[in-house]
C-alpha positions as CSV (number, residue, x, y, z in Angstrom):
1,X,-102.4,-54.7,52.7
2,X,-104.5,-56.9,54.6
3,X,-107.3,-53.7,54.5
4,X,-107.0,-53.5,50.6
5,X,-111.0,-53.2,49.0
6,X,-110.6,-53.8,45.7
7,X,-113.8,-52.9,43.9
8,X,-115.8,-55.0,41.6
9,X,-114.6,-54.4,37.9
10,X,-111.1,-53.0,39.6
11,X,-107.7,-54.0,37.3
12,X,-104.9,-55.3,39.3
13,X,-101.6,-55.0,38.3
14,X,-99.1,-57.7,39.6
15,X,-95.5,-56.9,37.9
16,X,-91.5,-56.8,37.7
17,X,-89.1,-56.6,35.0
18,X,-89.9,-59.7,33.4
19,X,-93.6,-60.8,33.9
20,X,-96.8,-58.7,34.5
21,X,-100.3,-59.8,35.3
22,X,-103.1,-58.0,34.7
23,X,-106.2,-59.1,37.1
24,X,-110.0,-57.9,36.8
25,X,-111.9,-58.1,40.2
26,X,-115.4,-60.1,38.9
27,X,-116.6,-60.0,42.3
28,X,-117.0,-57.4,45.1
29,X,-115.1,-55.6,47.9
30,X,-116.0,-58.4,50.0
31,X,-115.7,-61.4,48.0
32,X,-113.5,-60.6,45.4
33,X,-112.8,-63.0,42.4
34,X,-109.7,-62.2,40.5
35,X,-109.8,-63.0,36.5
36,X,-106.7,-63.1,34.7
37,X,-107.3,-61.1,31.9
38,X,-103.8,-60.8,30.2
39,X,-100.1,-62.0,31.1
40,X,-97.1,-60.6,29.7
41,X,-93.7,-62.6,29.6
42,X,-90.7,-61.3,28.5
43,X,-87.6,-63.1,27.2
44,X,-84.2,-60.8,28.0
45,X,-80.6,-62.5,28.0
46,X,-77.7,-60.5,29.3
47,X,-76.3,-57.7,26.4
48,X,-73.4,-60.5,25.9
49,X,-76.1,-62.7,24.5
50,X,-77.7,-60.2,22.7
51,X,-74.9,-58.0,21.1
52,X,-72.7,-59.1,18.1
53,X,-69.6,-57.4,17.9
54,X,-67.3,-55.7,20.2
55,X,-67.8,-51.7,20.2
56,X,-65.7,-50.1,17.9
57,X,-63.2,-46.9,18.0
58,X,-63.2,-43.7,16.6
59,X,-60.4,-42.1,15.7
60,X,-59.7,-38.3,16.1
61,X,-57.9,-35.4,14.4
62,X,-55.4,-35.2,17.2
63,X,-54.7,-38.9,16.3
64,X,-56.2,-40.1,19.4
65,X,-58.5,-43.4,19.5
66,X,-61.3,-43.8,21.7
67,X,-63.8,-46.3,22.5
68,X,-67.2,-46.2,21.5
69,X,-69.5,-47.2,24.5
70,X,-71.3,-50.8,24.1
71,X,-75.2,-50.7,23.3
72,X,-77.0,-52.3,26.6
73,X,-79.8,-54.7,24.9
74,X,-80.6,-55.6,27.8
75,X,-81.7,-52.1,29.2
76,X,-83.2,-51.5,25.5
77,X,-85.8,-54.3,26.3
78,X,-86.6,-53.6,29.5
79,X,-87.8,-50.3,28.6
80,X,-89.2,-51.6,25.6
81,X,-91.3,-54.0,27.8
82,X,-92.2,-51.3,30.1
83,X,-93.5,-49.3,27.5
84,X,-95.4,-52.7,25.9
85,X,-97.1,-52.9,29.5
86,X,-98.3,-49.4,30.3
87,X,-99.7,-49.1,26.5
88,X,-101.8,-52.4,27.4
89,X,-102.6,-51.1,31.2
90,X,-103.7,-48.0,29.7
91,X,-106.5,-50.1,26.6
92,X,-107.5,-52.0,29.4
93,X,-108.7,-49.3,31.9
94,X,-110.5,-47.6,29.2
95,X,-112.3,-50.5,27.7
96,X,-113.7,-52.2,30.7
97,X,-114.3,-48.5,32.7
98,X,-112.0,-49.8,35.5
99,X,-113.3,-47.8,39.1
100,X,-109.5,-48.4,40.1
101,X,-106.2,-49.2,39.3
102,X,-104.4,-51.3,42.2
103,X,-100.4,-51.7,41.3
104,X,-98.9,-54.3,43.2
105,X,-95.0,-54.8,42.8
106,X,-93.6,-58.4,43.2
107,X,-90.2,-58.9,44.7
């Protein structure tokens, strides 16, 4: 990583499940100058904070019950974040004619 060039006018991507940074390289690949240009935060409690009843049953002709599996808000969200974030990744590559896309993960 310590070899990384990051072109001038390059977006970089800082992320995880919860936060993402989007960074615009104003200088050059020797001197670079990282910009924030937009910061995402999401707000996701567990599914127990989220949900607001217990699943229910359904009952069948045999006279059996069975439960009906529990809606995970909290994966809902994520995903819905995700998508939130690429959509934005994606209008900011084309409007400032990015030369590169660098995607680093945070731990």
């Amino acid at each position: 990583m310590n070899n990384l060039k990051i072109p001038h006018n390059a977006l970089v991507f800082v992320g995880d499940g919860r936060k993402a940074l989007f960074l615009r390289n104003a200088g050059d690949e020797k001197f670079p100058n990282l910009k924030t240009e937009k910061v995402f935060e999401d707000e996701n409690p567990p599914t127990h904070e989220q949900g607001s009843e217990r699943p229910g049953r359904v009952s069948k002709a045999s006279g059996h019950r069975s439960a009906v599996e529990p809606t995970d808000w909290h994966d809902i969200e994520e995903h819905r974040f995700a998508r939130k974030v690429a959509a934005a990744m994606e209008q900011m590559v084309r409007a400032i004619r990015a030369k590169a896309l660098i995607i680093v993960r945070s731990t």
